[in-house]
C-alpha positions in Angstrom: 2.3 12.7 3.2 0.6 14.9 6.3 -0.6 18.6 5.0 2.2 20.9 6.2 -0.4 23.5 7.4 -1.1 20.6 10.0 2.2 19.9 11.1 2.9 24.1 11.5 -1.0 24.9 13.0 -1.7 21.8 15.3 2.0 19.6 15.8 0.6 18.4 19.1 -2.3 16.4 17.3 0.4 15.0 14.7 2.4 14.0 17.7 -0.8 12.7 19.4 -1.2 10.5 16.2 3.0 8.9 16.2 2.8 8.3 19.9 -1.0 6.0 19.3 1.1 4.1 16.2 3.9 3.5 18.8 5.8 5.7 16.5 8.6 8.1 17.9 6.9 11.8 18.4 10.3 13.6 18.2 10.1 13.2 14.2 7.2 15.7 14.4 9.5 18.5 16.3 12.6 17.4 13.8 9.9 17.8 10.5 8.9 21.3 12.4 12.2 22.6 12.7 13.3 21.7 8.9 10.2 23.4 8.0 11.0 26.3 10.2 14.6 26.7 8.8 14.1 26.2 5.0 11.2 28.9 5.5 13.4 31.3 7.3 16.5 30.4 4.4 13.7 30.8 1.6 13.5 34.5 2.8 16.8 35.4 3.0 17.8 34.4 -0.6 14.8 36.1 -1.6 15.9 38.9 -0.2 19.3 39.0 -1.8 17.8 38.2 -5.0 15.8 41.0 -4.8 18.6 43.2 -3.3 20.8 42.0 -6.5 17.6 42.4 -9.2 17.5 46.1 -7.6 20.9 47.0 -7.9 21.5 45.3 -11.1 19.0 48.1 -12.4 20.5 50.8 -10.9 23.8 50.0 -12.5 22.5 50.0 -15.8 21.6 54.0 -15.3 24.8 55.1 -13.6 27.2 57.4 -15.5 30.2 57.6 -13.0 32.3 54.9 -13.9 34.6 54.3 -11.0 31.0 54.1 -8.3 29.6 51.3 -10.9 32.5 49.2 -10.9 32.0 49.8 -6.9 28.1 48.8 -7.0 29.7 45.5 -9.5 32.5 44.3 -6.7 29.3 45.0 -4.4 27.1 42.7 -5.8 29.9 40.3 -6.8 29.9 39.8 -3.1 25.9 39.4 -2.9 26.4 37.0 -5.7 28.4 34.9 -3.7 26.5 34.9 -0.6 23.0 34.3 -2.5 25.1 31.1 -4.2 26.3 29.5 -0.9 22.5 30.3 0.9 20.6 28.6 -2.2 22.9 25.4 -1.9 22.6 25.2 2.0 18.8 25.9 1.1 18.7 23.3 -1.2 20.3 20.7 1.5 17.7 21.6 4.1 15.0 21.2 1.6 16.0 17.8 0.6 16.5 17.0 4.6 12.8 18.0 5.0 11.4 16.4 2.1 12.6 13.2 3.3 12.0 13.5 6.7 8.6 14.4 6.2 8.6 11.1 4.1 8.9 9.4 7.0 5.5 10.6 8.8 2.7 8.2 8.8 -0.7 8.6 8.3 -3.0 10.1 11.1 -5.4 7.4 12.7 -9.1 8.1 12.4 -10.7 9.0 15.2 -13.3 5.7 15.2 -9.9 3.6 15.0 -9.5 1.4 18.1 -6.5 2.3 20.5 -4.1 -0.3 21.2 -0.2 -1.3 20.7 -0.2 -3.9 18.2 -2.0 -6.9 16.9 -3.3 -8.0 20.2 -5.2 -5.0 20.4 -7.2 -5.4 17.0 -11.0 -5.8 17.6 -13.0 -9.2 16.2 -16.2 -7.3 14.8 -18.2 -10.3 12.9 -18.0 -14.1 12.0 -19.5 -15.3 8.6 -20.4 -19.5 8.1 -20.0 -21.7 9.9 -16.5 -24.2 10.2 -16.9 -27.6 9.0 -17.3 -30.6 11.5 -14.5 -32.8 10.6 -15.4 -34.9 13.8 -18.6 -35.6 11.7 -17.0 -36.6 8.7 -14.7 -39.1 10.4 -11.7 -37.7 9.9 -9.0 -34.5 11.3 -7.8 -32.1 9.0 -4.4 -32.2 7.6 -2.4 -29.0 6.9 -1.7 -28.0 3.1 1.8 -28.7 3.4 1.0 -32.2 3.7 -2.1 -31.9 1.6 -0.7 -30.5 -1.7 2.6 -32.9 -1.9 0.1 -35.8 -1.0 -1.8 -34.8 -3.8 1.1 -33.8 -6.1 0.4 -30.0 -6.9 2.3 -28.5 -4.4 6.3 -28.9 -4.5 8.3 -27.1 -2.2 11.5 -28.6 -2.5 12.1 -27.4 -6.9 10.9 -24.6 -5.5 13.8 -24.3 -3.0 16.2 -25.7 -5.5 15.4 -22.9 -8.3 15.0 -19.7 -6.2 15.9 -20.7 -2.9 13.9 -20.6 1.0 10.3 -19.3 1.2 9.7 -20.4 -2.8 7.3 -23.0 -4.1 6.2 -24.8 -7.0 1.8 -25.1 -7.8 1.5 -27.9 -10.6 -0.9 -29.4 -12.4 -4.6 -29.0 -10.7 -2.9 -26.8 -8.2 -1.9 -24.6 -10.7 -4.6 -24.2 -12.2 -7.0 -24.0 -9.3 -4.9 -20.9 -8.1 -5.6 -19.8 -12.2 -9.1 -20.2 -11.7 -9.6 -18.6 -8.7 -7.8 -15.6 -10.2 -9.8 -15.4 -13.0 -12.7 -15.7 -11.1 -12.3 -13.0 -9.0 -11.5 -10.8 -11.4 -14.7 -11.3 -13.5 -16.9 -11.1 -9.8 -15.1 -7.9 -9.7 -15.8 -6.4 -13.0 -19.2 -8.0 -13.7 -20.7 -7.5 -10.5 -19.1 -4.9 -8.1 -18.2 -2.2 -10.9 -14.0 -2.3 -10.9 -12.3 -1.1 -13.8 -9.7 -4.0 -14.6 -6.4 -2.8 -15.5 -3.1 -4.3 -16.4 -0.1 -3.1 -15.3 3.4 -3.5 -15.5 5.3 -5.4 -13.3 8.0 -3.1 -12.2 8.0 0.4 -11.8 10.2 3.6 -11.2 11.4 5.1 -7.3 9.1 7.7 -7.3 6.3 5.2 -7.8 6.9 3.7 -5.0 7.0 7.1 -3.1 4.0 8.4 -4.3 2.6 5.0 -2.7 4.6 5.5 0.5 6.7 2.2 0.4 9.4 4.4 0.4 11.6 5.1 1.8 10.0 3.1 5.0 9.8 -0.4 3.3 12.8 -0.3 1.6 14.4 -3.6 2.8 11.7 -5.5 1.7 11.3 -4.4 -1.9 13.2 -6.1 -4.9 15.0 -3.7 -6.7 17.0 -3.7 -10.3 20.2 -1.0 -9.4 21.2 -0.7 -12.8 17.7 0.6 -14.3 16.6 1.5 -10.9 13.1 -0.4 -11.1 11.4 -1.9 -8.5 9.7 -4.9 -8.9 5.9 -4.4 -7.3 5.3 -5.6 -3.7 1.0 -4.8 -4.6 -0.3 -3.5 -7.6 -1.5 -0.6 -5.0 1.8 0.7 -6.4 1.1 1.3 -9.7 -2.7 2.3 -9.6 -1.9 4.8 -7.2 0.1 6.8 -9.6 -2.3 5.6 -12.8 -3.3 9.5 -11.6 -0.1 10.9 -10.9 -0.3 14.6 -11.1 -3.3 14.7 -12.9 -6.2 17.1 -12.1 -9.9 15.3 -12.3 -13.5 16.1 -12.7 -15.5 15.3 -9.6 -18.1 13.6 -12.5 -14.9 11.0 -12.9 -15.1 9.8 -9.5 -14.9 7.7 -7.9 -12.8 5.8 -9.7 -12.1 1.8 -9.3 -9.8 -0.3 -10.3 -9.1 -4.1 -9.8 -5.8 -5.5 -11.0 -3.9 -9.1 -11.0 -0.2 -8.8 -10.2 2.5 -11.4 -8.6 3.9 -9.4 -6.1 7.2 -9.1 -4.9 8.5 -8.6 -0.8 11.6 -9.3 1.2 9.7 -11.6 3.8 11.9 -11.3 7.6 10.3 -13.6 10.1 11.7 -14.7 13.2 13.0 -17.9 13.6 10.4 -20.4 13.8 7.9 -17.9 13.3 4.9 -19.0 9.8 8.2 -20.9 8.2 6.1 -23.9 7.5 4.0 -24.1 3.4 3.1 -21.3 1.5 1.9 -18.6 4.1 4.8 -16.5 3.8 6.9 -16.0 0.5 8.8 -13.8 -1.2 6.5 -14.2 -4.5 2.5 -14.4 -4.5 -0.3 -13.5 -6.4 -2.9 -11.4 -5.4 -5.9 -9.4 -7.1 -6.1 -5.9 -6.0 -9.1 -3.3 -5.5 -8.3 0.5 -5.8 -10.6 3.7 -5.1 -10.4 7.3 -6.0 -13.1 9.1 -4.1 -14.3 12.2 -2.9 -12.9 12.9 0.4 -16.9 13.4 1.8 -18.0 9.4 0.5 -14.5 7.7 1.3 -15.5 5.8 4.4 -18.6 4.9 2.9 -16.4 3.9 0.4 -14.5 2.1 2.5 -17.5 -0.4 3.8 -18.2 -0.8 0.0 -15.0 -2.1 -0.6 -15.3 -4.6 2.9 -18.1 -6.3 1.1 -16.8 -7.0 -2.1 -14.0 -8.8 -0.4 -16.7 -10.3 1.7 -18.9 -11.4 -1.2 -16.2 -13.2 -2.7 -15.3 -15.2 0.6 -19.4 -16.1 0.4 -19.5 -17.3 -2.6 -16.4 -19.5 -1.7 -18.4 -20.7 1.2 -15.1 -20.1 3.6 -15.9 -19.3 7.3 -14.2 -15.6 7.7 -14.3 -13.1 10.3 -13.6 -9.2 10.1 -11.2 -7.5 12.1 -10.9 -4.0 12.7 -7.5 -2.6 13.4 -5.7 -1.1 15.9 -3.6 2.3 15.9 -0.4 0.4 16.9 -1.5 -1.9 14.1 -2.7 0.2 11.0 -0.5 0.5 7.6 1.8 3.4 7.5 -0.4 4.9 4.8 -3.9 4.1 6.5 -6.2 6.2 8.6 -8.5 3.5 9.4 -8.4 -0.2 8.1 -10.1 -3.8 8.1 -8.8 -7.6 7.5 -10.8 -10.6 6.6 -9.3 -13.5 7.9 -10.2 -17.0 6.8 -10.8 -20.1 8.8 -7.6 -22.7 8.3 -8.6 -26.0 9.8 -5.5 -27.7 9.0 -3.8 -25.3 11.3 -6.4 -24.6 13.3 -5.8 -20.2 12.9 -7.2 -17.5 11.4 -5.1 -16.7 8.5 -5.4 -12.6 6.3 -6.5 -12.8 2.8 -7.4 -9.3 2.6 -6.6 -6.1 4.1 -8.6 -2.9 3.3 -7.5 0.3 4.6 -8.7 4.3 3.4 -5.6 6.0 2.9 -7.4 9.4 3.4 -5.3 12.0 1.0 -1.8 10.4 2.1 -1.2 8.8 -0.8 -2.9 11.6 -3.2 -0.5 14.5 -1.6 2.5 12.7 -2.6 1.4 11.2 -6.3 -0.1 14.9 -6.5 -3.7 13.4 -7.7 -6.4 16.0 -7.1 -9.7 16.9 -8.5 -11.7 19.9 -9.3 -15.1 19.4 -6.8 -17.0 22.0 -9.8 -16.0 24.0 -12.5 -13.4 27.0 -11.8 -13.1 25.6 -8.2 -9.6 25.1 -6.5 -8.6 21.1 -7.3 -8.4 19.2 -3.9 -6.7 16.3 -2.9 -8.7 12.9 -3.8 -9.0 10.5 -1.3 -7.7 6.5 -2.0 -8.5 3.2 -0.4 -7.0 0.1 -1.4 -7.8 -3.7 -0.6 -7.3 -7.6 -1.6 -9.3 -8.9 -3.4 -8.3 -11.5 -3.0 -4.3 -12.5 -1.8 -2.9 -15.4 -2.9 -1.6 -17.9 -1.3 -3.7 -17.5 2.3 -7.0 -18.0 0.0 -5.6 -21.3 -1.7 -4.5 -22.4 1.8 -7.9 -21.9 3.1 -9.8 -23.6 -0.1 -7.5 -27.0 0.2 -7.5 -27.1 4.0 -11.5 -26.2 4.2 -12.8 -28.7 1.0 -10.3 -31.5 1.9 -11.4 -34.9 1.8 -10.6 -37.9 4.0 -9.5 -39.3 1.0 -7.1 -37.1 1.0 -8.3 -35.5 -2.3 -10.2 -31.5 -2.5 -13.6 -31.0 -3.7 -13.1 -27.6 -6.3 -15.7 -24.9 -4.7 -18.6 -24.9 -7.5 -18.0 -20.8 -8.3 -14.6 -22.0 -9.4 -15.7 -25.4 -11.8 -16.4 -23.2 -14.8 -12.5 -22.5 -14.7 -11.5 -25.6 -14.5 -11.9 -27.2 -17.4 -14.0 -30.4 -16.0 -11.9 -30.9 -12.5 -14.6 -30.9 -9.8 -12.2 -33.1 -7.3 -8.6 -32.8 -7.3 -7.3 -36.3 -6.9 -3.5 -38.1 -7.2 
């Protein structure tokens, strides 16, 4: 959620921001004028409460009987008034609130201009992609590899939960296992995350707080009857871990690292990433979370770029980074990065992490602030989220990279110790 202050002091700059996020800049002027309104209303039913609180006390001292029951049928009539203002009030209030819901984060200044994907700026390469030539062989997708090899079924997957479902068995299950677990010991041993464990659904105003909603709406999974939400990223939930709390500035920053399976409508275009595991509506992913001060966060937000680096390294998976655009940002992001790892089976570039600073978006509507020294007036925090890594684009890039011309995967050597004595996956 944008300061207020911003949208009454400098609207031009907010509508600067929508029209770089190809957004529509009218929803500024209609936030304005809500503001403008419920302020105006606000005074006028403080006005008549303060008009009735004043002549409520006078009619306690008056003697004449016939001019108090005159003053009473007076402020009968106030009473009404202040009754119907308060519930219009309370109508434009809500309209604001939830128009102001929709306003999306303000794009760094450093953040690259452009309309959408195509605009998004290559910034490194790491490793180098393996010679297949050399070896004798071309690459095979995974969604010939796995059934090949057994551990990949879509078609129970289909048959228990329908399109864009899958089934991981035996060594491909627990490959994906291993890989989990390995990431979240590189991220609590080595890089300093906090590992928490969540649950798995979680209430509306969660998901508010987080600003899923009410933009994403269509593509969350959502219980009607207890009116949970099933998580599409633990992001979620560790935003709100804080949820109207007041910190120390000695508590931060704060990070967290979290496994969930997370949960989204996926809506593709016909033809468009239909083919093996790239796109579901079910997928694991281990999550990195940071509550900093608002002066370190994009230092911050480099730190968290190489821990997601570091884990691709010690893969050994050719990666690049990509810095994104302002038509191509999250909603909640003021500036963002993507590590996208080298698929030779389908010869692309595919995202296994994205890692954005969310600035104090995210903090103003969870309310999570901090106290920058004793006696001082609390501040918003700023967050940053980012994968670390998603499943399945990382188990795509381990069986299409280490693939064989056997057919069968070699089991990257960080991973064997989870294994349980599997160094090759074979039929």
């Amino acid at each position: 959620m944008l300061d207020i202050e911003l949208i009454r002091n400098d609207p031009e700059r907010v509508r600067e921001a929508l029209r770089k996020r190809n957004d529509d800049p009218a929803l500024v002027d209609e936030v304005h004028a809500l503001d403008i309104q419920r302020r105006e209303m606000l005074q006028e039913v403080e006005t008549l409460r303060a008009e009735r609180n004043r002549v409520s006390k006078e009619i306690g001292r008056m003697q004449d009987k016939d001019a108090r029951q005159a003053r009473i049928a007076e402020m009968r009539d106030v009473g009404e008034q202040l009754a119907a203002l308060e519930e219009k009030l309370r109508d434009v209030e809500v309209a604001f609130e939830e128009k102001q819901m929709w306003l999306p984060n303000i794009p760094h200044e450093s953040v690259p201009l452009g309309p959408d994907e195509s605009a998004n700026v290559v910034l490194r390469y790491w490793g180098e992609r393996r010679d297949f030539a050399a070896a004798g062989f071309e690459p095979i997708p995974h969604w010939d590899l796995g059934p090949e090899l057994d551990i990949l079924d879509f078609e129970r997957g289909v048959k228990l939960s329908g399109s864009r479902f899958y089934i991981l068995k035996g060594a491909g299950a627990r490959l994906q296992r291993a890989v989990i677990f390995w990431m979240l010991d590189v991220q609590t041993r080595q890089n300093g995350y906090t590992e928490v464990y969540l649950p798995f659904v979680v209430k509306r105003e969660m998901l508010v707080g987080a600003g899923q909603l009410p933009k994403f709406e269509n593509n969350l999974y959502h219980d009607v009857e207890d009116d949970l939400w099933l998580l599409p990223t633990a992001e979620v939930a560790i935003t709100n871990l804080h949820r109207d709390e007041i910190l120390t500035a000695d508590q931060l920053p704060l990070n967290y690292v979290a496994y969930t399976p997370c949960f989204r409508r996926e809506k593709m275009s016909a033809g468009r990433d239909v083919r093996g595991i790239k796109r579901g509506h079910q997928f694991d992913k281990v999550e990195m979370y940071k509550f900093v001060t608002p002066e370190t966060s994009f230092d911050e937000l480099e730190a968290m770029v190489k821990n997601a680096e570091g884990l691709l390294q010690m893969l050994k998976i050719p990666y690049r980074i990509v810095e994104l655009c302002t038509g191509d940002i999250s909603f909640g992001a003021a500036k963002g990065f993507d590590l996208e790892v080298w698929a030779p089976g389908q010869d692309a570039w595919l995202e296994v992490s994205s890692c954005s600073n969310v600035t104090d978006f995210q903090a103003r509507r969870a309310n999570v602030r901090y106290r920058p020294e004793p006696g001082a007036k609390p501040q918003f925090v700023h967050t940053l989220n980012g994968s670390g890594l998603a499943m399945p684009r990382l188990m795509i890039a381990i069986m299409e990279n280490y693939q064989q011309a056997d057919g069968s995967i070699v089991v990257p050597e960080v991973l064997r110790p989870w294994m349980g004595g599997i160094d090759v996956i074979r039929r």
